[in-house]
MOPAC internal coordinates of N, CA, C and O (Angstrom, degrees):
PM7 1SCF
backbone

  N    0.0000 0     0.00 0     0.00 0    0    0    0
  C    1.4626 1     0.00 0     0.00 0    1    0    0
  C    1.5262 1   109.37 1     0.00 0    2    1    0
  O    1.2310 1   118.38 1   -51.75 1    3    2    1
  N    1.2650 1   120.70 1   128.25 1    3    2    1
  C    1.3295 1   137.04 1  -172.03 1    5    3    2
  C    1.4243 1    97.50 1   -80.43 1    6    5    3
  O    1.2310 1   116.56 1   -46.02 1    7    6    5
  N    1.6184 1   124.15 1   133.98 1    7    6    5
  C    1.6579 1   121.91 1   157.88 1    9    7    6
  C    1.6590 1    96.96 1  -169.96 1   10    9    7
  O    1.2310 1   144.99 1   -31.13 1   11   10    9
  N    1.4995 1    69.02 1   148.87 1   11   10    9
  C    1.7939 1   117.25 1  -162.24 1   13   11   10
  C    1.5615 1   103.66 1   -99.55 1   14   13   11
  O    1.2310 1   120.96 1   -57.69 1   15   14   13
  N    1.2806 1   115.77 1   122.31 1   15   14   13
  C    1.8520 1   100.39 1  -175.15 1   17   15   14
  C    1.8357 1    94.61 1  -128.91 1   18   17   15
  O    1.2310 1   114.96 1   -67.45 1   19   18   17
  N    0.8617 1   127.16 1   112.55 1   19   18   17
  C    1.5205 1   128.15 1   175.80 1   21   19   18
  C    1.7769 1   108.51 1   -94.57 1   22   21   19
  O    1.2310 1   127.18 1   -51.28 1   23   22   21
  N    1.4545 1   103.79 1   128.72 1   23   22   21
  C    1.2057 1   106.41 1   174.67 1   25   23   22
  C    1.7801 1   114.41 1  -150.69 1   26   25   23
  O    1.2310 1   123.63 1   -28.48 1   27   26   25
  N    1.3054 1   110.64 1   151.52 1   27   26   25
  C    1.5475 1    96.04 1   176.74 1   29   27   26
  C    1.8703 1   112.74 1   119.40 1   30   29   27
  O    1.2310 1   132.83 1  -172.50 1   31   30   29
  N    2.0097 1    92.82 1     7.50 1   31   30   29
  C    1.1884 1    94.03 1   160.56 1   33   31   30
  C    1.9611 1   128.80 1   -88.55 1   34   33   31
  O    1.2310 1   118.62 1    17.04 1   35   34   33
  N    0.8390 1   120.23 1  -162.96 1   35   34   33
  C    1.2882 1   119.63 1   174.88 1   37   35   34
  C    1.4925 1   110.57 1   148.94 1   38   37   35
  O    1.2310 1   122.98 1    -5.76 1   39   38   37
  N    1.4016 1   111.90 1   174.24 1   39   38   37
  C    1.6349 1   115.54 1  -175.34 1   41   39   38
  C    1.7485 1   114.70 1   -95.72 1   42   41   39
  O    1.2310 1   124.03 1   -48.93 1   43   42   41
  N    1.4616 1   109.87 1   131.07 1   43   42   41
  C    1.1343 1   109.70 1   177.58 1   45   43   42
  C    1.4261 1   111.74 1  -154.68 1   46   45   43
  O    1.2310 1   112.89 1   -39.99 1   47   46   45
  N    1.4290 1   131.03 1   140.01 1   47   46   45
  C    1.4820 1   154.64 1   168.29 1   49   47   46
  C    1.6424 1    94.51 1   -19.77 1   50   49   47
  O    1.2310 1   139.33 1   -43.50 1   51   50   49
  N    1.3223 1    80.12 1   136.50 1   51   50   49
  C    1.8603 1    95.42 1   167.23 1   53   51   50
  C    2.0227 1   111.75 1   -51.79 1   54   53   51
  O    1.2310 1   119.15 1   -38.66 1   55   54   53
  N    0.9950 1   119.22 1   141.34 1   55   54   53
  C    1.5350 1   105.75 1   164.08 1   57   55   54
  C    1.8587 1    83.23 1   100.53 1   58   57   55
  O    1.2310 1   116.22 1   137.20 1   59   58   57
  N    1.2851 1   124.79 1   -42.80 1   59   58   57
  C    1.5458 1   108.33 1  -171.27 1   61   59   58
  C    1.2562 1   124.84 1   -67.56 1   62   61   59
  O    1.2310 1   108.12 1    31.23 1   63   62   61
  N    0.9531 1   139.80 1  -148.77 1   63   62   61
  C    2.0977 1   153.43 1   173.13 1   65   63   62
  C    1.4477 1   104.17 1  -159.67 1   66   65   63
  O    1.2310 1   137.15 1   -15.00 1   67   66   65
  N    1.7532 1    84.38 1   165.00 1   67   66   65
  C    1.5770 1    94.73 1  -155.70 1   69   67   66
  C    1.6735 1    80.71 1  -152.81 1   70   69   67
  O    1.2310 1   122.93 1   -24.63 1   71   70   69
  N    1.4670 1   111.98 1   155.37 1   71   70   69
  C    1.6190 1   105.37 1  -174.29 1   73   71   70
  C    1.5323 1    92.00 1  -144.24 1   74   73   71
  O    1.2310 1   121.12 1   -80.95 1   75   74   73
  N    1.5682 1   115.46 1    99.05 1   75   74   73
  C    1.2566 1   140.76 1   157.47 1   77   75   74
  C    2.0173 1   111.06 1   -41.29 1   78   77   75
  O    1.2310 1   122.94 1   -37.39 1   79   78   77
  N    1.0010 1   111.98 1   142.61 1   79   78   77
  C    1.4742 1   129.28 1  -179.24 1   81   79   78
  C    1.5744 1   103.03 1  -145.46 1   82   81   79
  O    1.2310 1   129.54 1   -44.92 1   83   82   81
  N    1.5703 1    99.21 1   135.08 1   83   82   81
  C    1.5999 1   113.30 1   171.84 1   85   83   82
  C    1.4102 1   122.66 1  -137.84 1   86   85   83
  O    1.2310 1   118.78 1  -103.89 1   87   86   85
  N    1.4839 1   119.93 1    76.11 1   87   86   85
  C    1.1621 1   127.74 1  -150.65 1   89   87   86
  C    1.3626 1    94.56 1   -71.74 1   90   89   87
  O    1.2310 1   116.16 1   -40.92 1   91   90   89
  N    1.9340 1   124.90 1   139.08 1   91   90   89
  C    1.3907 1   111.38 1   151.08 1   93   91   90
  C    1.4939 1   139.00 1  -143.71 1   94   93   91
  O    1.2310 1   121.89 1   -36.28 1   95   94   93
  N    1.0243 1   113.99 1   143.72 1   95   94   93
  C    1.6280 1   118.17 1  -163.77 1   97   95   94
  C    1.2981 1   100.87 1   -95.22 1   98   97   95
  O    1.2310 1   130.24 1   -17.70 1   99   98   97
  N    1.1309 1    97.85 1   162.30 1   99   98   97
  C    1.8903 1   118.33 1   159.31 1  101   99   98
  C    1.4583 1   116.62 1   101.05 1  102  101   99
  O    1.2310 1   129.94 1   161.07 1  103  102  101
  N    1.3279 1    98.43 1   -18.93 1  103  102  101
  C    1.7299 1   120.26 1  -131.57 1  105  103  102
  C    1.4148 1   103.98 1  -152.93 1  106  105  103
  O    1.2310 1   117.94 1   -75.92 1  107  106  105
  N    1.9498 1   121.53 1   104.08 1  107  106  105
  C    1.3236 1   112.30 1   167.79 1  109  107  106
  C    1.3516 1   108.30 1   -79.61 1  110  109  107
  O    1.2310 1   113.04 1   -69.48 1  111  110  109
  N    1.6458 1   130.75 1   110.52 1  111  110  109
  C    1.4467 1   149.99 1  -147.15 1  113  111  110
  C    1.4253 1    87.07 1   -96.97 1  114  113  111
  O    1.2310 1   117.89 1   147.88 1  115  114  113
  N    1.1739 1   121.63 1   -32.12 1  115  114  113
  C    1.7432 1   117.14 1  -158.54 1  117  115  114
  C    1.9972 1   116.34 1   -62.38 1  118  117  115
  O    1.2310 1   131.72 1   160.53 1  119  118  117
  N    1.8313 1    94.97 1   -19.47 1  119  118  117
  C    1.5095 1    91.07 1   172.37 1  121  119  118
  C    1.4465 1   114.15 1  -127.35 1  122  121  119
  O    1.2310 1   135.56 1  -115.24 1  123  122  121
  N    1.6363 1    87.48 1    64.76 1  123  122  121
  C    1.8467 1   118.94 1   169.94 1  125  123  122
  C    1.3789 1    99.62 1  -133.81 1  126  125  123
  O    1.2310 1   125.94 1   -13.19 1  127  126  125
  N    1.4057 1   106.19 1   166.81 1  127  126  125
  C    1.8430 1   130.16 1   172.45 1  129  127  126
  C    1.5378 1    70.39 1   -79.70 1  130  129  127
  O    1.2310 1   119.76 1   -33.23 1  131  130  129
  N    1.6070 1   118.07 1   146.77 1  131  130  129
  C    1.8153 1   116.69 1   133.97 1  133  131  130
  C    1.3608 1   124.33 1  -117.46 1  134  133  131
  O    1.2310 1   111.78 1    23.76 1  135  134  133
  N    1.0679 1   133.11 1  -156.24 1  135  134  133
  C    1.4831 1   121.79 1   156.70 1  137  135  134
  C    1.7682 1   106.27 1  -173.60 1  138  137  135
  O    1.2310 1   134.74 1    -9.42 1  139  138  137
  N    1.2237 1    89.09 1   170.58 1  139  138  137
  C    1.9547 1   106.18 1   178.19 1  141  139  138
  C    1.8969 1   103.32 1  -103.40 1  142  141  139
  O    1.2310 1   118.43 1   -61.23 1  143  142  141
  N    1.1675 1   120.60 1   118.77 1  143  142  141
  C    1.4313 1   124.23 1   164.64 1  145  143  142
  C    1.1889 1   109.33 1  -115.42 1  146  145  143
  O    1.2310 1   126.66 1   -17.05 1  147  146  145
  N    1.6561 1   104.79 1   162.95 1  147  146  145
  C    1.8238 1   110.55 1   176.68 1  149  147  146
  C    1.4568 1    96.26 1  -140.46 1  150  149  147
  O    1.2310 1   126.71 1   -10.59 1  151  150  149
  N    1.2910 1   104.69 1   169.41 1  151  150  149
  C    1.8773 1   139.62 1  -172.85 1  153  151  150
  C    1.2402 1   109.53 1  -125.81 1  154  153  151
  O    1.2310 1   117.91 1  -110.66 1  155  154  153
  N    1.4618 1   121.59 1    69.34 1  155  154  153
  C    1.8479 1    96.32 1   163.47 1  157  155  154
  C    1.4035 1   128.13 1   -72.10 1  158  157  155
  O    1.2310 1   110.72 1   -51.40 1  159  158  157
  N    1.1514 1   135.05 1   128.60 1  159  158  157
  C    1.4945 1   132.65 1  -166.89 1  161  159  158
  C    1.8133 1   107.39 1   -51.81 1  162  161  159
  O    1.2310 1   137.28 1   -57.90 1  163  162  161
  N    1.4849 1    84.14 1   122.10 1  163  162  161
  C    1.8018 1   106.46 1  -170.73 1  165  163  162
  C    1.1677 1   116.19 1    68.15 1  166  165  163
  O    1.2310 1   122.64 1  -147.02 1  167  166  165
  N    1.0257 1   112.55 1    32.98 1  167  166  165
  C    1.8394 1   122.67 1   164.06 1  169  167  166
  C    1.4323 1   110.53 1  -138.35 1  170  169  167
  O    1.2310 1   115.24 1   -26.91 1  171  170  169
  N    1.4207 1   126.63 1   153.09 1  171  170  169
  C    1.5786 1   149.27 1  -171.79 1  173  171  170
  C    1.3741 1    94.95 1   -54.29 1  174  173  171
  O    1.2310 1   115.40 1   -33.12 1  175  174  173
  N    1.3067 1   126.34 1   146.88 1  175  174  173
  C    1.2511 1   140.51 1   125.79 1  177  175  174
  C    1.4957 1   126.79 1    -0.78 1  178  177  175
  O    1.2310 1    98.68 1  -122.19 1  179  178  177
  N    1.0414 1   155.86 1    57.81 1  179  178  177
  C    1.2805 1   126.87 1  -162.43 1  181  179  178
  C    1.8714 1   122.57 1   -99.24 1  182  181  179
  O    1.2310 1   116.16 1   -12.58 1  183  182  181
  N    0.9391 1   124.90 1   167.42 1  183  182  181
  C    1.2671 1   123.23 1   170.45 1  185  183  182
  C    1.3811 1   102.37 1   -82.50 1  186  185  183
  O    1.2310 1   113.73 1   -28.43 1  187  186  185
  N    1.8715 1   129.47 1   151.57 1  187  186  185
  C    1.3704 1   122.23 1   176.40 1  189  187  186
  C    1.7229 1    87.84 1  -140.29 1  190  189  187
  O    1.2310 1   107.30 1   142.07 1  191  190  189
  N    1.1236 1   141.28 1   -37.93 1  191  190  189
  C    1.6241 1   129.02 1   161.68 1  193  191  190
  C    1.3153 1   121.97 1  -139.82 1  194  193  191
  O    1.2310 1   111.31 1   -12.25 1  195  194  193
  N    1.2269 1   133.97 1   167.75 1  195  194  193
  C    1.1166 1   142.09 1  -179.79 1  197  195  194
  C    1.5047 1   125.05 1  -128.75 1  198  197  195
  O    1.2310 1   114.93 1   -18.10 1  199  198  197
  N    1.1879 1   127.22 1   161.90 1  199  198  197
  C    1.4817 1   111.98 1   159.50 1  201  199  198
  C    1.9022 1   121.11 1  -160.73 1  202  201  199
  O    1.2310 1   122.03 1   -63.74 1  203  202  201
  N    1.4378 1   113.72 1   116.26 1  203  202  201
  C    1.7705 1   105.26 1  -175.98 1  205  203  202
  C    1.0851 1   113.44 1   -68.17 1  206  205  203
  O    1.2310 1   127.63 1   -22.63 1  207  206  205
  N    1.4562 1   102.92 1   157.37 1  207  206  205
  C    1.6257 1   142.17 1   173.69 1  209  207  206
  C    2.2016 1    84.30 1   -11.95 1  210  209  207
  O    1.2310 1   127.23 1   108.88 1  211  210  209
  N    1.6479 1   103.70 1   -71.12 1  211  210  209
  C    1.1809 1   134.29 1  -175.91 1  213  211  210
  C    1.8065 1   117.94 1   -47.17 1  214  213  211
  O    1.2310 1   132.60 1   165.03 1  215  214  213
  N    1.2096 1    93.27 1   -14.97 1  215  214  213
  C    1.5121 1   112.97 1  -166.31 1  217  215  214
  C    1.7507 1   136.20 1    36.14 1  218  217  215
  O    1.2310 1   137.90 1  -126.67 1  219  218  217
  N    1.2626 1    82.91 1    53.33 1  219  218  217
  C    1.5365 1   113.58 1   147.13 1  221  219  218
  C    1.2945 1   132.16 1   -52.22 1  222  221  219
  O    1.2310 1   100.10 1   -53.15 1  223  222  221
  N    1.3567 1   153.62 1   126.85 1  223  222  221
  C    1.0512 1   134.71 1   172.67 1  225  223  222
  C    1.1329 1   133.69 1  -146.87 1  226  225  223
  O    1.2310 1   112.08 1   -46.80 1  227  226  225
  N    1.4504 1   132.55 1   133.20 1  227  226  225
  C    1.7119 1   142.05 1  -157.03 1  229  227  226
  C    1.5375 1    99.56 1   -95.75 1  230  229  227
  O    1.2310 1   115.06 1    14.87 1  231  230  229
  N    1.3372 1   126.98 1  -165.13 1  231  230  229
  C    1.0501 1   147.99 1  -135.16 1  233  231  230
  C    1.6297 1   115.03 1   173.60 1  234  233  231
  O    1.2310 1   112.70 1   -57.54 1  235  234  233
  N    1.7289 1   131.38 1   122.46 1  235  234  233
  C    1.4143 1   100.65 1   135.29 1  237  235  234
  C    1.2909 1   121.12 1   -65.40 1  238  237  235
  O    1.2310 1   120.34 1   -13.44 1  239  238  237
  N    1.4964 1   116.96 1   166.56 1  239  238  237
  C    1.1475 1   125.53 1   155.53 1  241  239  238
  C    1.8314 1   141.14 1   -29.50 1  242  241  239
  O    1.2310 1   141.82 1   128.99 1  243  242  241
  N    1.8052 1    75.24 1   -51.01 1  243  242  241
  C    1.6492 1    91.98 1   179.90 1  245  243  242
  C    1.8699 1   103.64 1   -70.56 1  246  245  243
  O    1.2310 1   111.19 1   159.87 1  247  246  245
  N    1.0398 1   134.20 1   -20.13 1  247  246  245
  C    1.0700 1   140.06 1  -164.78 1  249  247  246
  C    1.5617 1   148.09 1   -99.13 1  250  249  247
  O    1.2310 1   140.16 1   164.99 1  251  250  249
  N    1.9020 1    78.50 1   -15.01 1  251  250  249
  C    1.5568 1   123.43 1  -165.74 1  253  251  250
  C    1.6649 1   103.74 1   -70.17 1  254  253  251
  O    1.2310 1   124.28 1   -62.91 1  255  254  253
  N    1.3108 1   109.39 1   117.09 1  255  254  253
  C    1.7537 1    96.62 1   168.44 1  257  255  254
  C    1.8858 1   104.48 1   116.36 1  258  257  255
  O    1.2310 1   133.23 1   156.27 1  259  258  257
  N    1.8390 1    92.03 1   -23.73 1  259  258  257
  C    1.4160 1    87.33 1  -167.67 1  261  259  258
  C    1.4466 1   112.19 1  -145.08 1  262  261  259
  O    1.2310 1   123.77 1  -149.20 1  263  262  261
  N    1.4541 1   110.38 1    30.80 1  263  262  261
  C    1.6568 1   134.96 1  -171.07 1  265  263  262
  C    1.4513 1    90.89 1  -152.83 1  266  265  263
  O    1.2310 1   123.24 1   -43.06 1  267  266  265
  N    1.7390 1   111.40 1   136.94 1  267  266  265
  C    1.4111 1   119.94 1   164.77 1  269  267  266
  C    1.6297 1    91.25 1  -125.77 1  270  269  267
  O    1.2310 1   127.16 1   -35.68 1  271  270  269
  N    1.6747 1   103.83 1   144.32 1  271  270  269
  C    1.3797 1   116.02 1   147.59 1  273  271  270
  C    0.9524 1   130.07 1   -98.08 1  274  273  271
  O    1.2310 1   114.65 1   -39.78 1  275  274  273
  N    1.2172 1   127.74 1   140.22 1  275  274  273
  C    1.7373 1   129.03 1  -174.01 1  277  275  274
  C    1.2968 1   107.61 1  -147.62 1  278  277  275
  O    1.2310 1   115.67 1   -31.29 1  279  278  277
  N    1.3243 1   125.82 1   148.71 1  279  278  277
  C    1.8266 1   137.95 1   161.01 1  281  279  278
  C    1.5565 1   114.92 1  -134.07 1  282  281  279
  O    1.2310 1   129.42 1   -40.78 1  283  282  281
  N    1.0553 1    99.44 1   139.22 1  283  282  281
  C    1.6569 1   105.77 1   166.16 1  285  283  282
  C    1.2058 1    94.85 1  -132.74 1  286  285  283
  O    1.2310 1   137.02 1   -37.93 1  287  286  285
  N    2.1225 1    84.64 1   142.07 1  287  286  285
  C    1.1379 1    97.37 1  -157.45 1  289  287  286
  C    1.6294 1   112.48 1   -92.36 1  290  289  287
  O    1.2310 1   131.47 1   144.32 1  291  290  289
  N    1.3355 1    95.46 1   -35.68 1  291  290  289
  C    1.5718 1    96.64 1   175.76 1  293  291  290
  C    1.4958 1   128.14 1   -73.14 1  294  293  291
  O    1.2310 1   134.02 1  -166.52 1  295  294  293
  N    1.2450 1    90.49 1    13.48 1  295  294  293
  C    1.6324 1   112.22 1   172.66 1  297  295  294
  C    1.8135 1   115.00 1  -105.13 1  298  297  295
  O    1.2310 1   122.97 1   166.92 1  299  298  297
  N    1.3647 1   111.92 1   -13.08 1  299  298  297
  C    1.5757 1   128.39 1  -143.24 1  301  299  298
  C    1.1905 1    95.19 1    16.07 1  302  301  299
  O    1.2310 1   108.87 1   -83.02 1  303  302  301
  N    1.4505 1   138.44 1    96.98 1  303  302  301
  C    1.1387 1   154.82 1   138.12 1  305  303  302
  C    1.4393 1   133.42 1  -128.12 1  306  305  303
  O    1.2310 1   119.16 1   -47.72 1  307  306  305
  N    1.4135 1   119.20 1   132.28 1  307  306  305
  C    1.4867 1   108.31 1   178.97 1  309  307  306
  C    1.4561 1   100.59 1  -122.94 1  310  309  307
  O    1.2310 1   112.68 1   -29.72 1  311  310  309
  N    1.6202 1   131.42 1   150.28 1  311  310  309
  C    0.9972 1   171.60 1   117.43 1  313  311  310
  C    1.2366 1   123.91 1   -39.56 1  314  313  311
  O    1.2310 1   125.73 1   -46.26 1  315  314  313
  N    1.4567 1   106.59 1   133.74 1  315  314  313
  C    1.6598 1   120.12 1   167.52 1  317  315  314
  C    2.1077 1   105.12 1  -132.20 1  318  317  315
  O    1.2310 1   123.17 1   -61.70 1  319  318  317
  N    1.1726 1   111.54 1   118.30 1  319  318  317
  C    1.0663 1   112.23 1  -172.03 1  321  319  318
  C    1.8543 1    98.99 1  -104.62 1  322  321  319
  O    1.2310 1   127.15 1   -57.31 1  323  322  321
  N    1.1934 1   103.84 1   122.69 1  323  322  321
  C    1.4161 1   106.18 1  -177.32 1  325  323  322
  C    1.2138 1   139.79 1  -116.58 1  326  325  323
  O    1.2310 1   107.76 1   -77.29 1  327  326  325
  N    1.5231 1   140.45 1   102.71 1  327  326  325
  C    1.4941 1   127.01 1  -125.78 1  329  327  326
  C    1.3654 1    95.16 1  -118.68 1  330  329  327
  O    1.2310 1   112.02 1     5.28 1  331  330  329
  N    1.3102 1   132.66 1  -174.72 1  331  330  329
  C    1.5630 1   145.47 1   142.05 1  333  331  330
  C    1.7395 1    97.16 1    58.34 1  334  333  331
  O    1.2310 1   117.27 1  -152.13 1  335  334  333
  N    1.5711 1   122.79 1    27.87 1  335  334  333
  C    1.1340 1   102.49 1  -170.60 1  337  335  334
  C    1.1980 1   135.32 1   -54.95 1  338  337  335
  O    1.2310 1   113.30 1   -17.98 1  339  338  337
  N    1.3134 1   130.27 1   162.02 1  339  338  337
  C    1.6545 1   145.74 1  -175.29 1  341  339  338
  C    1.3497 1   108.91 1  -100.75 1  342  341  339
  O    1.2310 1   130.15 1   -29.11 1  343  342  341
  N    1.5523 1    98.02 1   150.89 1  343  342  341
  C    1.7100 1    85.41 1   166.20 1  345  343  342
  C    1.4243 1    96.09 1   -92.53 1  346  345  343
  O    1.2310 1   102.24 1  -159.03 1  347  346  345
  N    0.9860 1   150.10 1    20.97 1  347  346  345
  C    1.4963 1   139.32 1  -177.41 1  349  347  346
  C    1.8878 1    96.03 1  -104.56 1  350  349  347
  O    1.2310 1   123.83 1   177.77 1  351  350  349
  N    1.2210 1   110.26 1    -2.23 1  351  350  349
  C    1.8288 1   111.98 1  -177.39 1  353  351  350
  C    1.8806 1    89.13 1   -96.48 1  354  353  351
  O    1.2310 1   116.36 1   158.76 1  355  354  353
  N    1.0810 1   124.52 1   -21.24 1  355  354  353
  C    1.3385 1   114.88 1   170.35 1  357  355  354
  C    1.6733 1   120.61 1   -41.45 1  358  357  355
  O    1.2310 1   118.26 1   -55.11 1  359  358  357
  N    1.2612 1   120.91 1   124.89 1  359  358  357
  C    1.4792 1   127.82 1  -146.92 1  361  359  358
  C    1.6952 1   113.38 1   162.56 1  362  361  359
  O    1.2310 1   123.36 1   -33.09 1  363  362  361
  N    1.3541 1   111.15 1   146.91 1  363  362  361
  C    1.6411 1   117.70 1   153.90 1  365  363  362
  C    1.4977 1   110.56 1   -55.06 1  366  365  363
  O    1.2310 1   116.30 1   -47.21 1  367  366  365
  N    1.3621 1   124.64 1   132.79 1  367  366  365
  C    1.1751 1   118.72 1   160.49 1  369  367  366
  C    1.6411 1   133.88 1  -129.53 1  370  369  367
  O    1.2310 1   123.22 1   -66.42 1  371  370  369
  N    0.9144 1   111.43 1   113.58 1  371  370  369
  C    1.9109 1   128.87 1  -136.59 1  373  371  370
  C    1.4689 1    97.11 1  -116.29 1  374  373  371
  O    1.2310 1   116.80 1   -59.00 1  375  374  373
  N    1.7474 1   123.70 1   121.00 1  375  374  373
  C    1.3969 1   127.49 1   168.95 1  377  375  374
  C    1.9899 1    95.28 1   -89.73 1  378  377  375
  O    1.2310 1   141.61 1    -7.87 1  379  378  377
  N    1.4734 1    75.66 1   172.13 1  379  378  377
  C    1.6408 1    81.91 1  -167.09 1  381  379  378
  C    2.1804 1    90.66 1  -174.87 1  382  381  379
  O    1.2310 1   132.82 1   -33.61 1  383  382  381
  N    1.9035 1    92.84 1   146.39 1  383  382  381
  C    1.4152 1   107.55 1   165.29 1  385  383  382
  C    1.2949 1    95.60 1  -163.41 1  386  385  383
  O    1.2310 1   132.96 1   -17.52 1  387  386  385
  N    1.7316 1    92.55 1   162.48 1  387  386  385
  C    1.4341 1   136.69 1    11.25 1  389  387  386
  C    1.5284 1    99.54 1  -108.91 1  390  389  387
  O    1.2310 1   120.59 1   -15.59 1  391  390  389
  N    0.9713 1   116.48 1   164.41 1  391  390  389
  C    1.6690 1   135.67 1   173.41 1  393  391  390
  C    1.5501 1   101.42 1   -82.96 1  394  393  391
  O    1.2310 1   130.21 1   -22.75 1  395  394  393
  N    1.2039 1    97.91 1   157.25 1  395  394  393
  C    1.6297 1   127.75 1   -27.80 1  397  395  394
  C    1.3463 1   152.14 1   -89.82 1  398  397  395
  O    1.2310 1   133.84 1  -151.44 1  399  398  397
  N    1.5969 1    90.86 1    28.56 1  399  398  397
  C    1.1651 1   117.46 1   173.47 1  401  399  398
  C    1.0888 1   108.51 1  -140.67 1  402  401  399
  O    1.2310 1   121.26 1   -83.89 1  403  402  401
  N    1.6428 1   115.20 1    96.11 1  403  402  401
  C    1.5861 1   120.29 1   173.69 1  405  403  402
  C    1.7689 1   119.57 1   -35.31 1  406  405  403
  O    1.2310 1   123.77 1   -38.17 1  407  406  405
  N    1.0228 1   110.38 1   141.83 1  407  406  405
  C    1.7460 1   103.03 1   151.67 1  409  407  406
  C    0.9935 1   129.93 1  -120.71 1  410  409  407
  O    1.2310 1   119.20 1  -179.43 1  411  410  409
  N    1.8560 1   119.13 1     0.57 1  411  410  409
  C    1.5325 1   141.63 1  -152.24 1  413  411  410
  C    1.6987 1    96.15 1  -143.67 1  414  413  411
  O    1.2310 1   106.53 1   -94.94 1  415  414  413
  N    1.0368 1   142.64 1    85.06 1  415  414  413
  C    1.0776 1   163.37 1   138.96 1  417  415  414
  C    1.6110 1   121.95 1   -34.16 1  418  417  415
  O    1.2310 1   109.83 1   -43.33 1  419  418  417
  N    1.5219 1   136.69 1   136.67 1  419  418  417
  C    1.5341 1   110.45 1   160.69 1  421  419  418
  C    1.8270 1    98.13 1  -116.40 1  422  421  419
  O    1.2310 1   123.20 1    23.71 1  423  422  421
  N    1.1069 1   111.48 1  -156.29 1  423  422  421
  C    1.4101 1   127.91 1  -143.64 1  425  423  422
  C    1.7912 1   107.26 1   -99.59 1  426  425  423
  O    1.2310 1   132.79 1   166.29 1  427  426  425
  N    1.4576 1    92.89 1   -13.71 1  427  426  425
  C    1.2014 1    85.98 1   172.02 1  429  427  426
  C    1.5041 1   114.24 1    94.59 1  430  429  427
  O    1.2310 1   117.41 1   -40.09 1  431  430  429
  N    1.7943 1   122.53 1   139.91 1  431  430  429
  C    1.4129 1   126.30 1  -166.73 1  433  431  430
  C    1.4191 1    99.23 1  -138.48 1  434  433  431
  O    1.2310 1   108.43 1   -42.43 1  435  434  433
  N    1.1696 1   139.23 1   137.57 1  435  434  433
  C    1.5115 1   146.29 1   162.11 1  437  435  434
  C    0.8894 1   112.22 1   -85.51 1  438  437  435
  O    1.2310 1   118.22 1   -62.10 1  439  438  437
  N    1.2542 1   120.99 1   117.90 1  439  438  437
  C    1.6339 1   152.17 1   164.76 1  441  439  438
  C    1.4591 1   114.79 1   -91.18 1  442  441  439
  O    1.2310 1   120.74 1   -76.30 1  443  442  441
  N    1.4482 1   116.19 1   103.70 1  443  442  441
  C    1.7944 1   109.16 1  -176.50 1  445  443  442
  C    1.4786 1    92.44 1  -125.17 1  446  445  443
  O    1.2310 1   116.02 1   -54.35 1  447  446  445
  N    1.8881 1   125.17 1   125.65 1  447  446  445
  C    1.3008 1   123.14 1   163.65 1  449  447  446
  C    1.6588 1   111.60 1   -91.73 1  450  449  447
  O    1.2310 1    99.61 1   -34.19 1  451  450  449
  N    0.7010 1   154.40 1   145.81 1  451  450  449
  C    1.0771 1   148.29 1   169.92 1  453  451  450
  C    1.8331 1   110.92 1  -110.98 1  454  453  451
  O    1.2310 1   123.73 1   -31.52 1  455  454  453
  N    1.1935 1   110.45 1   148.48 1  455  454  453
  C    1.8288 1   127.68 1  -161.60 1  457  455  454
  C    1.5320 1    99.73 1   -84.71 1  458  457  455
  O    1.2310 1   120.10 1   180.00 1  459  458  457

């Protein structure tokens, strides 16, 4: 059984960081695309990073410059390191593979910036 456990959210001041963790079992994840998504309440799903098998890695826009993705592999874990936060990054934030269309989802982490 494949599972995704996200932890490492919490509330913090605009301008701070916060360092996302996505531990995963079942499943060597490392030769998948994965990625980091968020939920702001009453808004879409969106994708915010990604990263290949090869470890390559994209970006939204809004995010670019001030979000790192990372995995280790002998850890199967991936990382979202999150800097200069916004309160507009306030959101669920949920790892998930393979791209680009997850099928393994985790549970989800709350991210609150406050102004």
């Amino acid at each position: 059984q494949v599972q995704l456990v996200e932890s490492g959210g919490g509330l913090v001041q605009a301008g701070g960081s916060l360092r996302l963790f996505c531990e995963v079992s079942g499943r060597t994840f490392s030769r998948y695309a994965s990625g980091w998504f968020r939920q702001a309440p009453g808004k879409e799903r969106e994708s915010v990073a990604q990263i290949t098998w090869s470890g390559t890695t994209h970006y939204a826009d809004s995010v670019k410059g001030r979000f790192t993705i990372s995995r280790d592999n002998a850890k199967n874990t991936m990382y979202l390191q999150m800097n200069s936060l916004k309160p507009e990054d306030t959101a669920v934030y949920y790892c998930a593979f393979p791209l680009p269309t997850p099928t393994y989802w985790g549970q989800g982490t709350q991210v609150t910036v406050s102004s």
